[in-house]
MIFI-728015 format. One record per residue: residue number from 0; residue in one letter; y, z negated, x of N, C-alpha, C in turn. Coordinates in pm, whole numbers, plus 50000, padded with zeros to 5 digits. Layout:
! MIFI-728015
<rec NUM,A,<Y,Z,X>,<Y,Z,X>,<Y,Z,X>>
...
//
This chain:
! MIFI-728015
<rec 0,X,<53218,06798,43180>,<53139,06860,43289>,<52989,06844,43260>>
<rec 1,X,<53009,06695,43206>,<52801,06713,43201>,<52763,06775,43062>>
<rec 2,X,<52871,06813,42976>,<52844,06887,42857>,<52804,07012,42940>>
<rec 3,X,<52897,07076,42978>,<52907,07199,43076>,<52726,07218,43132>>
<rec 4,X,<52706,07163,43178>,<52586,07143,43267>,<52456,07165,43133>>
<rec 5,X,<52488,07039,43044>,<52360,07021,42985>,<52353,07136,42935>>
<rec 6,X,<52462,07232,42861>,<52402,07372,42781>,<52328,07418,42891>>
<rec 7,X,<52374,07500,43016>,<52362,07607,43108>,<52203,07542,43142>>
<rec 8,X,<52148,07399,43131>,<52059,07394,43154>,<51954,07434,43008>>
<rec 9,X,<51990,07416,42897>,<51940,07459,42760>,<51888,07577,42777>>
<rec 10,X,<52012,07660,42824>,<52022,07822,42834>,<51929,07860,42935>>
<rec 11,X,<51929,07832,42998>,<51790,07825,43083>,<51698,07779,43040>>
<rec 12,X,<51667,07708,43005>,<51528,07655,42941>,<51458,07728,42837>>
<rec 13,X,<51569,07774,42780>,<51550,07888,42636>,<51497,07991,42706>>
<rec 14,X,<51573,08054,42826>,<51546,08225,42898>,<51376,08175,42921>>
<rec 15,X,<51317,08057,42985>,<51209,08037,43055>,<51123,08045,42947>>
<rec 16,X,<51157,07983,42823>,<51078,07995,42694>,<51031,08137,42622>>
<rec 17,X,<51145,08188,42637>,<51140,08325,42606>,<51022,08452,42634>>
<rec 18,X,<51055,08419,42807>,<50959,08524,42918>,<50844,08445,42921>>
<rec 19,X,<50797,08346,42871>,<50680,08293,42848>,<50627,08344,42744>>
<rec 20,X,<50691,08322,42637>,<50667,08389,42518>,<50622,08512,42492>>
<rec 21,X,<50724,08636,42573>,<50680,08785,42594>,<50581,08796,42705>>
<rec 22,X,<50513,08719,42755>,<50421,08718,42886>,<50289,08698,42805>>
<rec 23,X,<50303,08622,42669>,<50204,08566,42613>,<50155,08671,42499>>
<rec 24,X,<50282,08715,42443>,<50237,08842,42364>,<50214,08967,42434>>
<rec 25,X,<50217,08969,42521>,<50164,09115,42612>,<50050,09084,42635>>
<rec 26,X,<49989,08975,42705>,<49900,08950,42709>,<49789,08972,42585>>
<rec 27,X,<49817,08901,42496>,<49753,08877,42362>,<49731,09074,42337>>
<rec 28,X,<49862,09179,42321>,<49846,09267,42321>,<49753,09381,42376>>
<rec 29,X,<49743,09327,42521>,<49593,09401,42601>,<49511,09316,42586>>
<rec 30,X,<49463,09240,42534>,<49320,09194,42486>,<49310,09273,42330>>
<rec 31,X,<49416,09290,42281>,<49365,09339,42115>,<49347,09469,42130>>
<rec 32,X,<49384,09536,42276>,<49408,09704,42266>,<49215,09773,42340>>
<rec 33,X,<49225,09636,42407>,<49089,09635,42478>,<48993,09599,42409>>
<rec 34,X,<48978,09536,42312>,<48874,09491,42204>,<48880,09590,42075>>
<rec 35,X,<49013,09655,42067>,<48993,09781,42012>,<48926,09912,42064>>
<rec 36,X,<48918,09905,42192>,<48891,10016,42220>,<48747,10032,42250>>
<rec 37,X,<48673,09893,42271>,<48527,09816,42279>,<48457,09884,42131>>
<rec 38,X,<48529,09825,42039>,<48510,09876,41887>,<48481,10005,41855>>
<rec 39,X,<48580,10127,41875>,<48529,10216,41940>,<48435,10310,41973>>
<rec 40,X,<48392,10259,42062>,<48259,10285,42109>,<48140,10222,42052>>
<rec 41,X,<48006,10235,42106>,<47876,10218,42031>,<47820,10086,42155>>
<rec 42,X,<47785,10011,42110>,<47745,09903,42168>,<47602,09929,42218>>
<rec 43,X,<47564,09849,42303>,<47419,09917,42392>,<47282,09897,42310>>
<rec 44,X,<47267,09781,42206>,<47196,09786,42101>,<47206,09908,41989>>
<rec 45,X,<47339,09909,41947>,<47319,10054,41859>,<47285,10177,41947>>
<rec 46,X,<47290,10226,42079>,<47238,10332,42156>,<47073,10300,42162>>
<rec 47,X,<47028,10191,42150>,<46880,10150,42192>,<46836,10229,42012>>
<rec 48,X,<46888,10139,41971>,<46806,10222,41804>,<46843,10331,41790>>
<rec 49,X,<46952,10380,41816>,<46954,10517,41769>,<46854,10617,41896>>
<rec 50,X,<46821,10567,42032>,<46732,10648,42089>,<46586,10592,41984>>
<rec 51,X,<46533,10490,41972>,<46455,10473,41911>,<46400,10557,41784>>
<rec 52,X,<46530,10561,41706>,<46560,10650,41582>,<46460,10828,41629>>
<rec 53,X,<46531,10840,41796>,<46524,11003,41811>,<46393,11002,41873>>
<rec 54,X,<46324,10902,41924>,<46202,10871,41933>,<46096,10896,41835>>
<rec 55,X,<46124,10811,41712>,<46019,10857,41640>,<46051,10959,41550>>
<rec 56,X,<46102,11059,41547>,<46154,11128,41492>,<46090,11246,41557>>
<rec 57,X,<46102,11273,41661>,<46024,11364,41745>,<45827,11333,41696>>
<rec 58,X,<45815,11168,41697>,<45685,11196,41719>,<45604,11249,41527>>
<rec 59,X,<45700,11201,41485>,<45688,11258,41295>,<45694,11421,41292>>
<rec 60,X,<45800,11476,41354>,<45783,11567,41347>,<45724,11667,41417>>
<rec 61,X,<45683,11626,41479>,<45536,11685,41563>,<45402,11649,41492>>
<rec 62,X,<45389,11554,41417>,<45237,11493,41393>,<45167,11449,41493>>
<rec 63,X,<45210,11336,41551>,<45159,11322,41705>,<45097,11161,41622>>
<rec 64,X,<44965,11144,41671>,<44926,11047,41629>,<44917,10934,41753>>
<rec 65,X,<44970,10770,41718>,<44980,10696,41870>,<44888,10591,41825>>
<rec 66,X,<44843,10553,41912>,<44747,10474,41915>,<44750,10427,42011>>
<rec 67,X,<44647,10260,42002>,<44681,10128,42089>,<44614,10177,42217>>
<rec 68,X,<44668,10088,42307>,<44623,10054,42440>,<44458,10003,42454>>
<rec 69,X,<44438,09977,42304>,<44269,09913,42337>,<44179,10027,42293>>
<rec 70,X,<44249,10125,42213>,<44134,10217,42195>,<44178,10343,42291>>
<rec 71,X,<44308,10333,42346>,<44302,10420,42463>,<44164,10395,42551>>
<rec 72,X,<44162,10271,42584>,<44080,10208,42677>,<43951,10248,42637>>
<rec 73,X,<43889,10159,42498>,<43787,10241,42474>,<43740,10432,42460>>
<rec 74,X,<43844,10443,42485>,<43844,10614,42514>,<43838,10679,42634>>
<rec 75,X,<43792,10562,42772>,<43801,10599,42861>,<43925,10635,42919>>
<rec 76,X,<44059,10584,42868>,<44178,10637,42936>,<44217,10773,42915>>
<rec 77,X,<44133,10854,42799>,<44212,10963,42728>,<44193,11018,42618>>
<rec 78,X,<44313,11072,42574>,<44349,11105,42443>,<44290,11253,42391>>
<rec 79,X,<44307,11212,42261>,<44222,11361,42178>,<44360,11402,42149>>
<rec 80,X,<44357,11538,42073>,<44470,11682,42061>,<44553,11553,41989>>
<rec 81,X,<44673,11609,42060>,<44832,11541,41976>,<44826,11388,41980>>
<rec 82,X,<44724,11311,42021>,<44750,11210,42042>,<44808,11123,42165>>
<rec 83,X,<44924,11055,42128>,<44953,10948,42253>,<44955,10824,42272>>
<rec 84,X,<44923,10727,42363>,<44917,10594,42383>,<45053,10542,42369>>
<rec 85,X,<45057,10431,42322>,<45207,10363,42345>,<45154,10267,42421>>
<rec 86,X,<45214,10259,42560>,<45212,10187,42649>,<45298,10066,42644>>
<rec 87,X,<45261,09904,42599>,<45372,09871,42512>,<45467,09780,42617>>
<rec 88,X,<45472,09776,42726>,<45491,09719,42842>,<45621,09783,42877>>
<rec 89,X,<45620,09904,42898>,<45695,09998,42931>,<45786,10064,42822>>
<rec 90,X,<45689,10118,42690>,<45762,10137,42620>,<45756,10330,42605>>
<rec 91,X,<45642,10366,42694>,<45613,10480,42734>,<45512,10541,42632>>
<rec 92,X,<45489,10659,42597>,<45405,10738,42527>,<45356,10828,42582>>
<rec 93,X,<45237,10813,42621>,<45144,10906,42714>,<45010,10997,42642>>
<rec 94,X,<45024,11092,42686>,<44872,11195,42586>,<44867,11262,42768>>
<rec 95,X,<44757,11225,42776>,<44658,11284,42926>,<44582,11408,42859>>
<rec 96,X,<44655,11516,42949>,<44542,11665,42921>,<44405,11663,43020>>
<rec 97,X,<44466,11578,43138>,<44334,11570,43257>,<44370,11515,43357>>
<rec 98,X,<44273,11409,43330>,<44238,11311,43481>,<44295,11337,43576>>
<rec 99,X,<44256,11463,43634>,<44225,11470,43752>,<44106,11497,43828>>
<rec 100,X,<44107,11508,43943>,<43990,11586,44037>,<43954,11482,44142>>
<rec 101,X,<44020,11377,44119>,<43953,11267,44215>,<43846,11217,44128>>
<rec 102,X,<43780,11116,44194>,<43657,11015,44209>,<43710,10865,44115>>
<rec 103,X,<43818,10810,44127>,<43872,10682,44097>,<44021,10721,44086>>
<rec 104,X,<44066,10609,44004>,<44203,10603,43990>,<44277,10499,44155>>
<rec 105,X,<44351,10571,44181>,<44434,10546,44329>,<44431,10407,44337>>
<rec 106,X,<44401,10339,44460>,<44437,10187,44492>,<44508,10136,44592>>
<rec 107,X,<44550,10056,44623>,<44631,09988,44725>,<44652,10097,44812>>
<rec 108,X,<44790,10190,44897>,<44803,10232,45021>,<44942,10335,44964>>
<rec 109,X,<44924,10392,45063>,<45031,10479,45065>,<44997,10641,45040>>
<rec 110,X,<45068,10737,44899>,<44998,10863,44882>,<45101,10946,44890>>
<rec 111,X,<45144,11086,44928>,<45178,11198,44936>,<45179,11276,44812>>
<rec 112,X,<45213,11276,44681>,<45215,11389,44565>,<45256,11448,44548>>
<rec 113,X,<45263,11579,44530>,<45293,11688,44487>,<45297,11717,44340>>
<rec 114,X,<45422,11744,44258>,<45455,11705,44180>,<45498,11840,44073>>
<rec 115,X,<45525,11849,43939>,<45594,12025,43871>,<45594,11893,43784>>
<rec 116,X,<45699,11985,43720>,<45761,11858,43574>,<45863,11972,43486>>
<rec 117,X,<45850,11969,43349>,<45958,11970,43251>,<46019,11860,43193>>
<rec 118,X,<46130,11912,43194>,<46216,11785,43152>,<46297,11804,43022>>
<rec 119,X,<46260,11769,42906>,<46356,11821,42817>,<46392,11675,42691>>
<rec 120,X,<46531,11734,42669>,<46614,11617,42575>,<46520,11596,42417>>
<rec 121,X,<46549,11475,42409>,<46463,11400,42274>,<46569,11361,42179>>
<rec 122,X,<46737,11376,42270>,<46843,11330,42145>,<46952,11404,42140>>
<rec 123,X,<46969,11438,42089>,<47123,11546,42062>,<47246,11426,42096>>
<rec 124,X,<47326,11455,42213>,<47426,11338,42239>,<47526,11471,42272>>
<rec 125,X,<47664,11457,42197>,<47730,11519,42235>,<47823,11467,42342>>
<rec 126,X,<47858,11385,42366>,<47919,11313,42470>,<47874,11337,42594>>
<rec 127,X,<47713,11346,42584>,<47686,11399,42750>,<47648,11607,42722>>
<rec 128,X,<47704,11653,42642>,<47675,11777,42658>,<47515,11837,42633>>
<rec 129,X,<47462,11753,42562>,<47278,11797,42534>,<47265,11769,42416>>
<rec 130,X,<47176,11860,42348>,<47083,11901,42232>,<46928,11849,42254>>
<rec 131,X,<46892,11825,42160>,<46708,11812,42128>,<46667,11955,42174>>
<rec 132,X,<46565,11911,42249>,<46471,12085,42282>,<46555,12094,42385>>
<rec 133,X,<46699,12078,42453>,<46746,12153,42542>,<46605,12124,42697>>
<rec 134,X,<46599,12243,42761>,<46525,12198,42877>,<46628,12147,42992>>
<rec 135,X,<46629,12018,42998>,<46725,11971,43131>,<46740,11979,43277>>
<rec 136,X,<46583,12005,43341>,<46530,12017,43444>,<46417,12056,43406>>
<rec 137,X,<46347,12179,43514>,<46174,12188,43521>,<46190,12263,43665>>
<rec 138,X,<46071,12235,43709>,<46014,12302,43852>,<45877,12392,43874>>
<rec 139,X,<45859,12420,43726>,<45785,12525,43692>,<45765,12604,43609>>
<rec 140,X,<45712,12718,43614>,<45770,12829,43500>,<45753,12761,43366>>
<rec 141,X,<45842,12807,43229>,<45880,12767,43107>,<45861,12911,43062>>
<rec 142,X,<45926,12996,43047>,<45942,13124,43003>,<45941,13245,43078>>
<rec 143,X,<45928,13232,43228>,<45875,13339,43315>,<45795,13296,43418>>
<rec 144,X,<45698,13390,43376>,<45521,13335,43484>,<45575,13338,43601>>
<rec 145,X,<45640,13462,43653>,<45683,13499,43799>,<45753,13430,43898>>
<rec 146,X,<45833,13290,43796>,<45949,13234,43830>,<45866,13118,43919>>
<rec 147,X,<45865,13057,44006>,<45821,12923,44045>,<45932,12853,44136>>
<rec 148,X,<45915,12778,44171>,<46035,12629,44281>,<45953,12573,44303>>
<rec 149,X,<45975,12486,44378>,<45880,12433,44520>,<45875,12291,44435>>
<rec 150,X,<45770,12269,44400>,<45707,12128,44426>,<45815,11999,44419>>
<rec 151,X,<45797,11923,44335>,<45818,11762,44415>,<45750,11712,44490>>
<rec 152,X,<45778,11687,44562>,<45743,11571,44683>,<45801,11449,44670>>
<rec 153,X,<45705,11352,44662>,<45710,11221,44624>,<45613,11118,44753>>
<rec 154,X,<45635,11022,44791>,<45584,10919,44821>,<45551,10769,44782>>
<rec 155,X,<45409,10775,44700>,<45390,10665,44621>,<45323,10540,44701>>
<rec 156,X,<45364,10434,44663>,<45291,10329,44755>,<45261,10229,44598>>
<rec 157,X,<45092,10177,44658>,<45076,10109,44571>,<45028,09961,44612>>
<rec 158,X,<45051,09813,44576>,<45034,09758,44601>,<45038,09640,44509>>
<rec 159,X,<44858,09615,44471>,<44855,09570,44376>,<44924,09632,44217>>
<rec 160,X,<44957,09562,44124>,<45029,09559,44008>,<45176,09659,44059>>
<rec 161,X,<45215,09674,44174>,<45340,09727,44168>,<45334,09899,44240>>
<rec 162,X,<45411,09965,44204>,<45410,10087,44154>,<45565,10161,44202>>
<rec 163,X,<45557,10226,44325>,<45705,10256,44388>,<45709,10382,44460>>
<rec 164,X,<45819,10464,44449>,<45821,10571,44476>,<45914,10664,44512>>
<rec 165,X,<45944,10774,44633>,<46057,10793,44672>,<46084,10930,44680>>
<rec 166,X,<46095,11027,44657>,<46086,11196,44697>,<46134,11197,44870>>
<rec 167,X,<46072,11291,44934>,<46067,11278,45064>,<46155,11394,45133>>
<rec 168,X,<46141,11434,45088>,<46296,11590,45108>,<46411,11550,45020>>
<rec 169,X,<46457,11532,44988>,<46573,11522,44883>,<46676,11626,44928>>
<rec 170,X,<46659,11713,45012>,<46775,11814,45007>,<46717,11966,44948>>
<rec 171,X,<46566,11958,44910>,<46531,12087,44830>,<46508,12071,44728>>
<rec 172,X,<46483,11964,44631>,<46427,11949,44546>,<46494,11932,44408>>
<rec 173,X,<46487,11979,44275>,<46546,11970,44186>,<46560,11841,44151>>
<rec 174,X,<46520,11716,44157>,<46552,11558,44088>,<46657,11556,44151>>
<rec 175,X,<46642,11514,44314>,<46781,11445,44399>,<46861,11565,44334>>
<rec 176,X,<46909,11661,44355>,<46986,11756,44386>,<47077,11750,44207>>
<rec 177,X,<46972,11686,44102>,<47061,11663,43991>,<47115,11535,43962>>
<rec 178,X,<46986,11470,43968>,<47051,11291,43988>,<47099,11248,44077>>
<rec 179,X,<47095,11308,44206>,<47177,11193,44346>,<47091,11142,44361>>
<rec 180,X,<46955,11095,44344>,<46858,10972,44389>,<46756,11015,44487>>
<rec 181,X,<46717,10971,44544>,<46587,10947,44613>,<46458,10882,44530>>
<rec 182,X,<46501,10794,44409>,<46398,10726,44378>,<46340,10797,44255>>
<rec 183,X,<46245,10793,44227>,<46140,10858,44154>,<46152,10752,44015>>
<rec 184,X,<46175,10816,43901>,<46111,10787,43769>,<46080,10653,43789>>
<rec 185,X,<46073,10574,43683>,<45998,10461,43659>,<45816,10505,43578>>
<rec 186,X,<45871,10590,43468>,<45804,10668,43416>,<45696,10766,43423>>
<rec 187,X,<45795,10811,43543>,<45653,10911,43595>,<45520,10869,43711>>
<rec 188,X,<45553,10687,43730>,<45464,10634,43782>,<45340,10566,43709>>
<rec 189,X,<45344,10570,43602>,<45315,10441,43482>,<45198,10537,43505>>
<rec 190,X,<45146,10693,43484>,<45026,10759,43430>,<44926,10700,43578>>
<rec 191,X,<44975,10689,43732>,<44886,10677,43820>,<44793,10537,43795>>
<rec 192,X,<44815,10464,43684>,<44739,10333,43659>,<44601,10388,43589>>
<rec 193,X,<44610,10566,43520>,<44500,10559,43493>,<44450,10698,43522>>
<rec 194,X,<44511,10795,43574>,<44469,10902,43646>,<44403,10893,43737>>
<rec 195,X,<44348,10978,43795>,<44211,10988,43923>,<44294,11138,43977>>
<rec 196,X,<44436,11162,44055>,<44489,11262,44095>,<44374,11293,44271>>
<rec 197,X,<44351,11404,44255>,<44291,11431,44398>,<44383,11586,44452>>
<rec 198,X,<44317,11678,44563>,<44403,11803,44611>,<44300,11859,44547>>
<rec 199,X,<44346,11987,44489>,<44257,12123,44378>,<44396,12220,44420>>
<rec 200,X,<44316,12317,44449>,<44418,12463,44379>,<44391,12489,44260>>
<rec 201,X,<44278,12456,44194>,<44243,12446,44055>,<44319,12410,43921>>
<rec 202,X,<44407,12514,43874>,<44497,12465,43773>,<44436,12368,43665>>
<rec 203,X,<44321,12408,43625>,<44240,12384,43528>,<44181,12174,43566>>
<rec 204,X,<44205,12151,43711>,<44156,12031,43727>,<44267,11906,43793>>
<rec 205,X,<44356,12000,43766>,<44498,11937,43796>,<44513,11777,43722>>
<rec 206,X,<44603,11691,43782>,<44609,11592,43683>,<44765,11599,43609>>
<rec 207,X,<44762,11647,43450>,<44820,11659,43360>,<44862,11606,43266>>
<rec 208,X,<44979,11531,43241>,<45003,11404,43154>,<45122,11504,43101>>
<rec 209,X,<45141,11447,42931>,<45279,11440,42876>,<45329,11315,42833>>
<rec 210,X,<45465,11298,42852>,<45574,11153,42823>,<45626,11171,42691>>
<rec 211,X,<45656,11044,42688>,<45773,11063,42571>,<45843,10869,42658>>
<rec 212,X,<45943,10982,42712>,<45976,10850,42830>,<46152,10774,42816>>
<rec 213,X,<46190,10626,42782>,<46283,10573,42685>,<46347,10552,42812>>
<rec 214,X,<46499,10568,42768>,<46602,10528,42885>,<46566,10456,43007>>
<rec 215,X,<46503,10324,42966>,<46490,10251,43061>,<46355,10247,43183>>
<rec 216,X,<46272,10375,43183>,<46174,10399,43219>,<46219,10577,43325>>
<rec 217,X,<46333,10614,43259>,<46378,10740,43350>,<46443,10760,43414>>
<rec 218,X,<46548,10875,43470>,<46596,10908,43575>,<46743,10799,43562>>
<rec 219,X,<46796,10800,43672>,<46966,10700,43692>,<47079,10776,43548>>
<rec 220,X,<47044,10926,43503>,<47141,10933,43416>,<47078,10891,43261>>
<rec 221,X,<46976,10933,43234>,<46917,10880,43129>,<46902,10699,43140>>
<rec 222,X,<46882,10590,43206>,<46903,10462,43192>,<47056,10427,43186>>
<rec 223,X,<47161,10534,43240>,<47296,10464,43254>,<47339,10504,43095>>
<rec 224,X,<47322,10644,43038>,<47417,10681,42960>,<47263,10630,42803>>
<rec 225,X,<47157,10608,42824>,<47083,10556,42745>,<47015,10673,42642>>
<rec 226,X,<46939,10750,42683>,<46852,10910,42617>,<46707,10879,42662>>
<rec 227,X,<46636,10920,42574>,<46533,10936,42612>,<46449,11081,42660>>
<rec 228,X,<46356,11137,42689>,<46314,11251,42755>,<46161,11263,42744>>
<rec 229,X,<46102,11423,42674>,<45996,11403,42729>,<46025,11511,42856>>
<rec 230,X,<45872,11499,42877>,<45795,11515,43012>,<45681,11620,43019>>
<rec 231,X,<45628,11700,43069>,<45537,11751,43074>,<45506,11755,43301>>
<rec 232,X,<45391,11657,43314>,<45372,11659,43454>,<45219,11652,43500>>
<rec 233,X,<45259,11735,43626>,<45172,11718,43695>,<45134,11664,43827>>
<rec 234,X,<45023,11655,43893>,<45025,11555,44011>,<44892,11616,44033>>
<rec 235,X,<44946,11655,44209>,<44855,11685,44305>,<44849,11567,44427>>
<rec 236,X,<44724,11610,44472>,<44752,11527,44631>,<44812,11631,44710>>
<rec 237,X,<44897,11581,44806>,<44906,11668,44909>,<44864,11678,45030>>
//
């Protein structure tokens, strides 16, 4: 009888060994299928250089000459033909066509801007469906004079060193209506540190900046999926 017993308890002990065993290799199995599939894909450092890669690649093949933050400065805060600042903080590349029509560059409070922007791809990613040169967004004519869309509207508040900003309609406007956001660029705030934006109907005295603006400085789909973008903008008061 206690022979009897001791197998049936063996035999059991074996079944418990067993389903431990296959519990352990399944396991082991979705970690190797999941670390395969990690592999895979491109890790967030190789997306950083390869935007980097499409970064300067654009600025070579343009002949765009960049230059420091100290001789920006000694330049009065703007650039001669084809040249842009590397803003090294940010990580931003800025060439100013014009100031602006104000008196001073904006300080502490709360401003109203009125805004036109092109938006076009700097990296050929087939995964998100875009080419270099493609235009992604603009809110002002590109290829027909006749064509126009209403303005961004933005609300900038400045306070001190910090720099924040919200579009104030979000149900007409081309950003929300492609990104889902309310919040404005990181990017397209960085130029008000040295613009003097005032109100002009004056195309000619408009304040006019171009970007060359890195994932982490742009809109929610460019920081999530990691592209960079330039920019061509402008900024009114309203």
């Amino acid at each position: 009888m206690f022979l009897k017993h001791f197998t049936t308890f063996a035999r059991v002990n074996m079944l418990i060994k067993m389903k431990k065993n296959y519990l352990l290799w399944a396991v082991t199995a979705l970690i190797m299928l999941a670390l395969q599939s990690c592999n895979n894909g491109k890790t967030y450092a190789e997306m950083k250089e390869e935007e980097a890669d499409a970064i300067n690649k654009y600025i070579l093949e343009n002949d765009i000459k960049v230059i420091s933050e100290a001789d920006f400065a000694a330049q009065d805060s703007t650039t001669k033909e084809n040249e842009y600042v590397l803003l090294d903080e940010s990580g931003v590349y800025m060439h100013v066509d014009n100031r602006g029509s104000g008196k001073e560059v904006l300080g502490d409070g709360t401003y109203d801007i009125l805004a036109r922007f092109v938006e076009v791809a700097l990296q050929t990613r087939s995964d998100l469906g875009i080419t270099v040169g493609d235009t992604l967004l603009a809110n002002f004519h590109v290829s027909n004079p006749s064509y126009t869309i209403n303005e961004e509207i933005f609300r900038l508040t400045i306070s001190g060193e910090s720099y924040s900003a919200s579009f104030t309609r979000n149900d007409s406007y081309s950003m929300y209506g492609m990104y889902g956001t309310q919040s404005v660029p990181s990017g397209w705030l960085i130029p008000f540190r040295y613009l003097t934006p005032g109100r002009t109907t004056d195309s000619e005295k408009i304040a006019r900046v171009k970007l060359i603006v890195p994932h982490s400085q742009g809109t929610s789909s460019a920081t999530q999926s990691v592209y960079p973008c330039f920019y061509e903008l402008t900024y009114n008061m309203k």
